[in-house]
Biotite code that builds the C-alpha atoms (Angstrom):
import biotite.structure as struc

atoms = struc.array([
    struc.Atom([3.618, 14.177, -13.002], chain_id="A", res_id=1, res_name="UNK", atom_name="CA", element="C"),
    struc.Atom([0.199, 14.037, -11.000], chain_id="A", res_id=2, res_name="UNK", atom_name="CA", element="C"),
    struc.Atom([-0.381, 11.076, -8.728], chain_id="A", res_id=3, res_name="UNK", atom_name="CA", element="C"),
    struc.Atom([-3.025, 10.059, -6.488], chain_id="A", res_id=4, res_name="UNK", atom_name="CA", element="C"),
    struc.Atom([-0.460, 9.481, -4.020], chain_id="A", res_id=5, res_name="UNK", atom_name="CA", element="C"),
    struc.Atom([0.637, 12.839, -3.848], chain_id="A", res_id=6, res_name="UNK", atom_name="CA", element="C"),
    struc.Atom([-2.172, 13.543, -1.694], chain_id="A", res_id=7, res_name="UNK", atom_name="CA", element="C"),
    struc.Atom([-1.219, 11.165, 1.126], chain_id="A", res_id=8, res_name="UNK", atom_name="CA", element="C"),
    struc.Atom([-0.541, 12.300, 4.793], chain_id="A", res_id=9, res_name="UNK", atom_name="CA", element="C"),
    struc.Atom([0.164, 9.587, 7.696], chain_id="A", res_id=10, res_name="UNK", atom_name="CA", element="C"),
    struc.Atom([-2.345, 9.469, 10.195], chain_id="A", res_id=11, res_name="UNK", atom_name="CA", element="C"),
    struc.Atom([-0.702, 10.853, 13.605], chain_id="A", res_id=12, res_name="UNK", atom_name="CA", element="C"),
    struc.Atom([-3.444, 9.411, 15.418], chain_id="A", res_id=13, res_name="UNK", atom_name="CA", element="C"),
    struc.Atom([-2.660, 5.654, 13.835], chain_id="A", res_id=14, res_name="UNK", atom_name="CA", element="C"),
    struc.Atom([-0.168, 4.025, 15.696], chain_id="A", res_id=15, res_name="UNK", atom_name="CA", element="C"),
    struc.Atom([0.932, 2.097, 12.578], chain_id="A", res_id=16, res_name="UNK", atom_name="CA", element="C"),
    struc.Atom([4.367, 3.582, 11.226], chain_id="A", res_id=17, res_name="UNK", atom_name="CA", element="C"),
    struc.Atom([4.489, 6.361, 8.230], chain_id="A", res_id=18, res_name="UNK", atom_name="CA", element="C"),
    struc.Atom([6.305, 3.980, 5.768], chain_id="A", res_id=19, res_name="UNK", atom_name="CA", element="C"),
    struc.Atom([3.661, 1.290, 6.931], chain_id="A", res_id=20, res_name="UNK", atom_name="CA", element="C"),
    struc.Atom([0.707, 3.779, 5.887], chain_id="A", res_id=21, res_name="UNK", atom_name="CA", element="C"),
    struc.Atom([2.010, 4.902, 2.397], chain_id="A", res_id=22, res_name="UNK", atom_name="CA", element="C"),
    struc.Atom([2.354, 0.739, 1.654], chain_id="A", res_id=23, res_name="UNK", atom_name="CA", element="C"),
    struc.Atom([-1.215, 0.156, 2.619], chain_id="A", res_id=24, res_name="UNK", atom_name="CA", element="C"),
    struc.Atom([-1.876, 3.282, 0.626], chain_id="A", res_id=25, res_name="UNK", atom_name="CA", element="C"),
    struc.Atom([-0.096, 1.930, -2.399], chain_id="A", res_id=26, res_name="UNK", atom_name="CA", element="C"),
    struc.Atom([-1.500, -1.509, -2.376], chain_id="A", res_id=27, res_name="UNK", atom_name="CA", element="C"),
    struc.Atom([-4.917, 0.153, -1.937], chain_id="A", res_id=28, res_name="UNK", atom_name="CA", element="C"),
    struc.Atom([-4.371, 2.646, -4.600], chain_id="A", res_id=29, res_name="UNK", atom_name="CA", element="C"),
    struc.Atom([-3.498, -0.600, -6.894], chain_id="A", res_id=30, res_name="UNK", atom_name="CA", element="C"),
    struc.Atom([-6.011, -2.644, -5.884], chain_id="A", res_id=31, res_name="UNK", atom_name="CA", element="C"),
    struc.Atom([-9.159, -0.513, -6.265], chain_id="A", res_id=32, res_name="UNK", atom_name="CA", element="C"),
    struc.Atom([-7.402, 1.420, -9.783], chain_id="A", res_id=33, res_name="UNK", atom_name="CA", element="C"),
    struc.Atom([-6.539, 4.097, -8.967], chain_id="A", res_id=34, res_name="UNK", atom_name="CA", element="C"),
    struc.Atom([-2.925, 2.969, -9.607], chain_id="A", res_id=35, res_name="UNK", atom_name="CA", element="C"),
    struc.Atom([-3.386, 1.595, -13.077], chain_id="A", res_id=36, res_name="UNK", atom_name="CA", element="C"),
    struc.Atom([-1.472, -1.169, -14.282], chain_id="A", res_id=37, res_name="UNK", atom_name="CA", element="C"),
    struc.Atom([1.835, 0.064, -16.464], chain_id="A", res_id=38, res_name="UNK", atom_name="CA", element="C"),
    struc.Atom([1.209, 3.146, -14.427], chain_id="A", res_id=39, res_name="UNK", atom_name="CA", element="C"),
    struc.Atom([4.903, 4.816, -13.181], chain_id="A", res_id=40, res_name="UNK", atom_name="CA", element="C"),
    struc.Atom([5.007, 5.667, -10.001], chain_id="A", res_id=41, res_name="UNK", atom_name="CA", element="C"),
    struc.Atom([6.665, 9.502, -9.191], chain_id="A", res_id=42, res_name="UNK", atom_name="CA", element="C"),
    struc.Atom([10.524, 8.767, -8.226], chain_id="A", res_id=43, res_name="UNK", atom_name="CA", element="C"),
    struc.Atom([11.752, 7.929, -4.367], chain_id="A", res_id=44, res_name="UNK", atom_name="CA", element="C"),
    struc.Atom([13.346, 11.221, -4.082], chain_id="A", res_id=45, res_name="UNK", atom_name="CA", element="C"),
    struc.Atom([10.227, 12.797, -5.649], chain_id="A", res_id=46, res_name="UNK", atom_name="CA", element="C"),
    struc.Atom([7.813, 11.112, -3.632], chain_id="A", res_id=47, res_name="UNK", atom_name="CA", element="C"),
    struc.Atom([9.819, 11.340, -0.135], chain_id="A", res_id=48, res_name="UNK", atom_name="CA", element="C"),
    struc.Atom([10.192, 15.684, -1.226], chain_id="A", res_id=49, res_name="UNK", atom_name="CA", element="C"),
    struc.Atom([6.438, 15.627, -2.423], chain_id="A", res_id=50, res_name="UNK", atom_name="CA", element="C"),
    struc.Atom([5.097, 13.520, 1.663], chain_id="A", res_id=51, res_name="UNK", atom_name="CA", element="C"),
    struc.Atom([7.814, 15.220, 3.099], chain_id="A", res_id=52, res_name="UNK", atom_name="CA", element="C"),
    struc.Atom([9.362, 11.416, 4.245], chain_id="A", res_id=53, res_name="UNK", atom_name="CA", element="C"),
    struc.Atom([13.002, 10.434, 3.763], chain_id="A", res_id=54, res_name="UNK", atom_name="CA", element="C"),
    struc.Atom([13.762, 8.885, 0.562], chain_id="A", res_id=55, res_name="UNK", atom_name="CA", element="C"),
    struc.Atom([14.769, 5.852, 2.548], chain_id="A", res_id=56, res_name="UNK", atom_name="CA", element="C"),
    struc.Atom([11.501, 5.483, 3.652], chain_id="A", res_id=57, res_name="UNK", atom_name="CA", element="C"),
    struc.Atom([9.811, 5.597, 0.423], chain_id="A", res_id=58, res_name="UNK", atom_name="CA", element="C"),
    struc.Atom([12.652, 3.274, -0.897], chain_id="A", res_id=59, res_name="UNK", atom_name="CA", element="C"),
    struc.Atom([11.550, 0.689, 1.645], chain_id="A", res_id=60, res_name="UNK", atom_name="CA", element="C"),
    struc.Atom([8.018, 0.958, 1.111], chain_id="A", res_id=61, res_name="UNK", atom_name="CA", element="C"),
    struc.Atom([9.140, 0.860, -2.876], chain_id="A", res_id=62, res_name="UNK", atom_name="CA", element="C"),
    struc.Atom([11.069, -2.508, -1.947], chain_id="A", res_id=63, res_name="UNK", atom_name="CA", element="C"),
    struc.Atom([8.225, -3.828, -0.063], chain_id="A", res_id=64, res_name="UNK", atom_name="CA", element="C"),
    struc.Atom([5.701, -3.424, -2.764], chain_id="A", res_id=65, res_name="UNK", atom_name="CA", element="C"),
    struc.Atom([7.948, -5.179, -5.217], chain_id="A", res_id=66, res_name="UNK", atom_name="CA", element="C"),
    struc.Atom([8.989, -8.033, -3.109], chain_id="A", res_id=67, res_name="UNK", atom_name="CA", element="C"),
    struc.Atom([4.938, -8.843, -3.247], chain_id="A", res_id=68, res_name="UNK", atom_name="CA", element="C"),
    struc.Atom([4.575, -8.793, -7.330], chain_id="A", res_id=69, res_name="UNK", atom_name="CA", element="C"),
    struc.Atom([2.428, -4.973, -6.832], chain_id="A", res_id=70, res_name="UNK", atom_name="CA", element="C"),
    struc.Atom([5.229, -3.014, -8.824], chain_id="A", res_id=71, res_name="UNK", atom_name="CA", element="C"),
    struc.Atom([8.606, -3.647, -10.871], chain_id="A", res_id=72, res_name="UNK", atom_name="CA", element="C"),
    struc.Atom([11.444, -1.351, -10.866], chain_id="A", res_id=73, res_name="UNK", atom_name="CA", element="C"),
    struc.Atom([13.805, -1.186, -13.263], chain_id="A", res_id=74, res_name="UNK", atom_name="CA", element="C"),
    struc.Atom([16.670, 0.977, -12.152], chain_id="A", res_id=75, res_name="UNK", atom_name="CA", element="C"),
    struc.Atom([16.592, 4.331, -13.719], chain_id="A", res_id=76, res_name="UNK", atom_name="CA", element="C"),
    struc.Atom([13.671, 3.463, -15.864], chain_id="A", res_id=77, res_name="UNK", atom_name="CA", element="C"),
    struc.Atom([11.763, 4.311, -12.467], chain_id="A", res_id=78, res_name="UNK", atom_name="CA", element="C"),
    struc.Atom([8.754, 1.809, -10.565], chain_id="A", res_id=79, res_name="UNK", atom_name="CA", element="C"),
    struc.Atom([6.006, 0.642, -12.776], chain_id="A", res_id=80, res_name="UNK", atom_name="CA", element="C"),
    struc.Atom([2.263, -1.311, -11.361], chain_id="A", res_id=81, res_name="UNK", atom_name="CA", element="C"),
    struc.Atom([2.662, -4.536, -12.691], chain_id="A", res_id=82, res_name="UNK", atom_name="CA", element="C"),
    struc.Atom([-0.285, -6.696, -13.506], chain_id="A", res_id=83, res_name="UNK", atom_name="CA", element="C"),
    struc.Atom([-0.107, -8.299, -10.344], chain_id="A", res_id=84, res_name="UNK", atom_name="CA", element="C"),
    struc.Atom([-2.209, -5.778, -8.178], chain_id="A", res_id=85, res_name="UNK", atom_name="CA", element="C"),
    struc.Atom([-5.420, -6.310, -10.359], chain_id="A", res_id=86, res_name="UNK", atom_name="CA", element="C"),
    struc.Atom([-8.526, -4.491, -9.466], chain_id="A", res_id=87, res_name="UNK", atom_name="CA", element="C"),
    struc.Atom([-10.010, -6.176, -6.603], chain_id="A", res_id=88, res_name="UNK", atom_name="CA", element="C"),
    struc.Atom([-13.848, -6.006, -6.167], chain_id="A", res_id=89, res_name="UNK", atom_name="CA", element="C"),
    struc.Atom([-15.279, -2.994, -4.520], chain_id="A", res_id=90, res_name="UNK", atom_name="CA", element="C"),
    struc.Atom([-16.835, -5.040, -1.664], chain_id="A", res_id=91, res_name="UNK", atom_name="CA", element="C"),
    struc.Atom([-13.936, -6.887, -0.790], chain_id="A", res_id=92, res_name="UNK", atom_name="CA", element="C"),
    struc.Atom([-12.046, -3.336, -0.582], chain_id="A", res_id=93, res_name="UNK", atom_name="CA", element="C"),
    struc.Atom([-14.654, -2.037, 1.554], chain_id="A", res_id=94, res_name="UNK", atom_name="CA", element="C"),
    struc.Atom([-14.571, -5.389, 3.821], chain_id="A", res_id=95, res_name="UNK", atom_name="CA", element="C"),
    struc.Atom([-10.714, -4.750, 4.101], chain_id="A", res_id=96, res_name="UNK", atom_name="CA", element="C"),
    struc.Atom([-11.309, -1.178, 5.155], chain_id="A", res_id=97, res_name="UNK", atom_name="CA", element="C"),
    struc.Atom([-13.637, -1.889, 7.608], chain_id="A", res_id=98, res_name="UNK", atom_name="CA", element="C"),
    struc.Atom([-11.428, -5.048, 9.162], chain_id="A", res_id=99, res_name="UNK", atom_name="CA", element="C"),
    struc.Atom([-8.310, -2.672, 9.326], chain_id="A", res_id=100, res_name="UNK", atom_name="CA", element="C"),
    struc.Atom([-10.752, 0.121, 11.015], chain_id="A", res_id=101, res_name="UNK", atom_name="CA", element="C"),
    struc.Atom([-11.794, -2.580, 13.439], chain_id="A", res_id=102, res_name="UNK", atom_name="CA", element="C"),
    struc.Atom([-7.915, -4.046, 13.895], chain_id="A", res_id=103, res_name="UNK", atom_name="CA", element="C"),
    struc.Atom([-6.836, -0.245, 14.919], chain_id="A", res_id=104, res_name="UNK", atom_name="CA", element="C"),
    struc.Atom([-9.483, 0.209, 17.376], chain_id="A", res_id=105, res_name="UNK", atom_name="CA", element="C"),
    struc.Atom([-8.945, -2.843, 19.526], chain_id="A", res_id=106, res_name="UNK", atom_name="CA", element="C"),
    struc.Atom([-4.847, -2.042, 19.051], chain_id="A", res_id=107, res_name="UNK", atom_name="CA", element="C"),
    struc.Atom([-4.304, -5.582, 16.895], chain_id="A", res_id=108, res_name="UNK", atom_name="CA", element="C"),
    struc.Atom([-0.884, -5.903, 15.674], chain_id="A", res_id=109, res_name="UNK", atom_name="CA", element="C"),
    struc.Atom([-0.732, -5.948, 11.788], chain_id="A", res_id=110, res_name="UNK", atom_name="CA", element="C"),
    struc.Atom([0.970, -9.488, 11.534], chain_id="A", res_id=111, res_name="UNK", atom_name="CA", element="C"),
    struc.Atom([-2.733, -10.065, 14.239], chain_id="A", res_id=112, res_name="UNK", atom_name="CA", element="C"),
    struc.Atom([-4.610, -9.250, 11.729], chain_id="A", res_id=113, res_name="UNK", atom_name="CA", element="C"),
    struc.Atom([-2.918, -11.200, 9.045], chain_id="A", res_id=114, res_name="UNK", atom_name="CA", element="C"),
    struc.Atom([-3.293, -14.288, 10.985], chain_id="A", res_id=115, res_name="UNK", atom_name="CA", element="C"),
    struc.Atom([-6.641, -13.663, 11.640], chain_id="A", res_id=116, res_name="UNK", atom_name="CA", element="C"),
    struc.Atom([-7.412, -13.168, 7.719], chain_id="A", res_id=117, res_name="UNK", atom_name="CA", element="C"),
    struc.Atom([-5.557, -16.134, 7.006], chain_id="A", res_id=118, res_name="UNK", atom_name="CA", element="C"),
    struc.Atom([-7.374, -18.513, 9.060], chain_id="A", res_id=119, res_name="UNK", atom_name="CA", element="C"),
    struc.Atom([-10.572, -16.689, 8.054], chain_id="A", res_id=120, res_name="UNK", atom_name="CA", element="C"),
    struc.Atom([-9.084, -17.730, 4.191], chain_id="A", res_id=121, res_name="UNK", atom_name="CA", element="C"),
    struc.Atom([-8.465, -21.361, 5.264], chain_id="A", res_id=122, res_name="UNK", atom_name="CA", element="C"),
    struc.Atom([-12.030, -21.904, 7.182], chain_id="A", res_id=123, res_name="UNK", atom_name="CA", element="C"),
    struc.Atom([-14.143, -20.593, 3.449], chain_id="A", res_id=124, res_name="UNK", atom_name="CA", element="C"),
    struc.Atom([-12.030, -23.105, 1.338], chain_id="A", res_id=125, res_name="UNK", atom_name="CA", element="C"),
])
């Protein structure tokens, strides 16, 4: 089975953790389609062989992803995209590419840079 996540490599020069890359990839890979809903996703074992990661790794990342509605795994029947990582608009991807690109230069933490996006959220309502 092809997936666009066999392509993925952690960035050595990102100080963000391996398992904490192949989530954002994930999500990303969801959100902009590429990842299409009903879509399985290759096996832990698979996955961690294919990166060269330890299965526990991708299990986490797996667990992560589920825990926020993204995918649904159902034992042996392997991890499916649920309906919950709809396509997001193209511009808002971008804008979320750019803010993490920003967040990594000036060394923000992640859970930074969700507070920052969060109050950002609050002050457009």
């Amino acid at each position: 089975m092809s997936s666009p996540l066999e392509t993925f490599s952690p960035d050595p020069a990102d100080d963000t953790p391996p398992y904490r890359q192949l989530r954002r990839r994930i999500a990303a890979d969801i959100a902009a389609g590429e990842l299409a809903v009903g879509e399985k996703l290759p096996s832990v074992r698979a996955l961690a062989t294919t990166l060269g990661m330890a299965p526990n790794t991708v299990a986490k990342v797996y667990k992560e992803l589920e825990a926020d509605g993204l995918v649904r795994t159902a034992g042996r029947a392997g991890t499916v995209v649920t309906g919950a990582g709809a396509k997001a608009p193209v511009g808002v991807l971008r804008a979320a590419e750019r803010l993490a690109t920003e967040a990594r230069r000036a060394g923000m933490s992640e859970d930074a840079v969700l507070a920052v996006t969060r109050a950002a959220l609050n002050a457009a309502e």
